[in-house]
Structure formats: C-alpha cells, structure tokens
C-alpha positions in Angstrom: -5.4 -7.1 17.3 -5.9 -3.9 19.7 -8.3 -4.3 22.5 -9.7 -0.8 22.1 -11.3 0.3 25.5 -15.0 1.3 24.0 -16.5 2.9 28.3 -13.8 3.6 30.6 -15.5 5.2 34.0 -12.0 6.3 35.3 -11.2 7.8 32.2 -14.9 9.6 32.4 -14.6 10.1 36.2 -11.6 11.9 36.5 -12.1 14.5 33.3 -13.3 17.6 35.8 -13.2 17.9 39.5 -16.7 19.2 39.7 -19.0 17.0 41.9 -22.4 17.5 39.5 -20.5 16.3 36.4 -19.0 13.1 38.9 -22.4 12.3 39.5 -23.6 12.6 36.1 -21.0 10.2 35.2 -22.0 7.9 38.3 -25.4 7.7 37.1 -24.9 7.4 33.4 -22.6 4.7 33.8 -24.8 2.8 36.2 -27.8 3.2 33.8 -25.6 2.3 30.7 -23.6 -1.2 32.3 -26.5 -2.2 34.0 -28.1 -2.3 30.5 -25.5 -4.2 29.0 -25.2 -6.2 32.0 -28.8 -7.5 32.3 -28.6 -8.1 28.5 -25.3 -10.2 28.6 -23.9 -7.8 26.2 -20.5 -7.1 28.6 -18.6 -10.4 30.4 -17.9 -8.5 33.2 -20.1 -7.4 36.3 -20.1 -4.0 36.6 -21.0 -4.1 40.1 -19.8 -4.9 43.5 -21.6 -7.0 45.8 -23.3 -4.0 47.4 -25.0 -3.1 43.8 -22.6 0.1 43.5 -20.7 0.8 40.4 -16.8 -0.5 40.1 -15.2 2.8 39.8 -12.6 1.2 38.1 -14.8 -0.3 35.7 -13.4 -0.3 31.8 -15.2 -1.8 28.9 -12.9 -3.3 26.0 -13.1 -4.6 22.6 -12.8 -8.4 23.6 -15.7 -7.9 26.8 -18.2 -7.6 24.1 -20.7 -10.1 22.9 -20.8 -9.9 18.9 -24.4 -8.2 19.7 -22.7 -5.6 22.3 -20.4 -4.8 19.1 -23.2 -3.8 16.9 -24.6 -2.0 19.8 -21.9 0.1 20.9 -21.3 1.0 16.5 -24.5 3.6 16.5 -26.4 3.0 19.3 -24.6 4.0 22.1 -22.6 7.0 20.9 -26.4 8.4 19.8 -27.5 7.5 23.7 -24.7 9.3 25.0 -24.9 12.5 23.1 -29.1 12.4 24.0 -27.9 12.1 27.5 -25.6 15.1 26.9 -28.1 17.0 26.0 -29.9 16.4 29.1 -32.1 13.5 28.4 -33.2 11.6 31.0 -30.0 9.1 31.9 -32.1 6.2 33.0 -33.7 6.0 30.2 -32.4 2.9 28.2 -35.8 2.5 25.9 -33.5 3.6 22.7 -30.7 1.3 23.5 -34.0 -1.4 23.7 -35.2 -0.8 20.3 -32.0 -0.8 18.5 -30.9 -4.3 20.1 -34.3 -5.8 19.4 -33.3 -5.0 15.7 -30.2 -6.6 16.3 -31.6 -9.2 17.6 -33.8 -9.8 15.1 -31.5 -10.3 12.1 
C-alpha cells in the first residue's frame, strides 16, 4: 500500500517566497497539528520542545488514527479552503463538530 503524504509543511512552506503567505502557512499549520495533536488524531508531535512547529513536519497515511482518516476525508479539505478564504486560522470549532460526529458513531 502507498503511504500517501495527506499535510506536508515543507511542501506548503516552500510554494512562494513571500514572507505573509510563509506565515500564513506557519500559523495554519500550527492551528491545524495542534488540533490533531491534542486529539491523538496524528502519532507524531508536531512540535519541538520549545512549542514551535517542526518545519519539516509531514503528515502520512499510516500517522493517522482510523478517526484522523475520516477527518482528513471532508473535514479538513473544507477547513482549509474556509481558511483560504480568509477565515480566522485558529479557529478549529468546525474540525470540533465534525469529529464529535465521528466520534459518535
């Protein structure tokens, strides 16, 4: 089976050379992982020991929790393109609601 990469902050980081955009990946990312993290949706810290993101960070298939799966189907594509469209990046209430319906199945 391929262990598709599903977030890839490199990947994100390096796509344009202009400092705003790096810092709106920064931030989205930190917002995103550290949800996933705190849920025990990824297997991996995202972290390093000072809190700051791993800039080398990369999400795969096989770091997911079955739940983190589901998530990452709908739910996280429809966060990202919110956030796109210049919603508020730390907010993580509709990645809340769809894993509580997950959750609750």
């Amino acid at each position: 089976m391929v262990d598709f990469t599903k977030y890839s902050v490199p990947m994100l980081y390096s796509r344009n050379k202009n400092l705003e955009y790096k810092q709106h990946v920064i931030d989205t990312s930190m917002a995103l992982l550290g949800f996933l993290w705190r849920e025990g949706l990824i297997a991996n810290k995202p972290f390093d020991d000072a809190g700051g993101l791993k800039m080398d960070f990369i999400v795969k298939l096989s770091d997911l929790s079955p739940e983190g799966v589901e998530l990452f189907k709908k739910a996280v594509p429809a966060w990202l393109q919110k956030i796109d469209r210049g919603g508020d990046r730390s907010d993580v209430v509709g990645l809340e609601k769809e894993l509580k319906k997950i959750r609750s199945k």
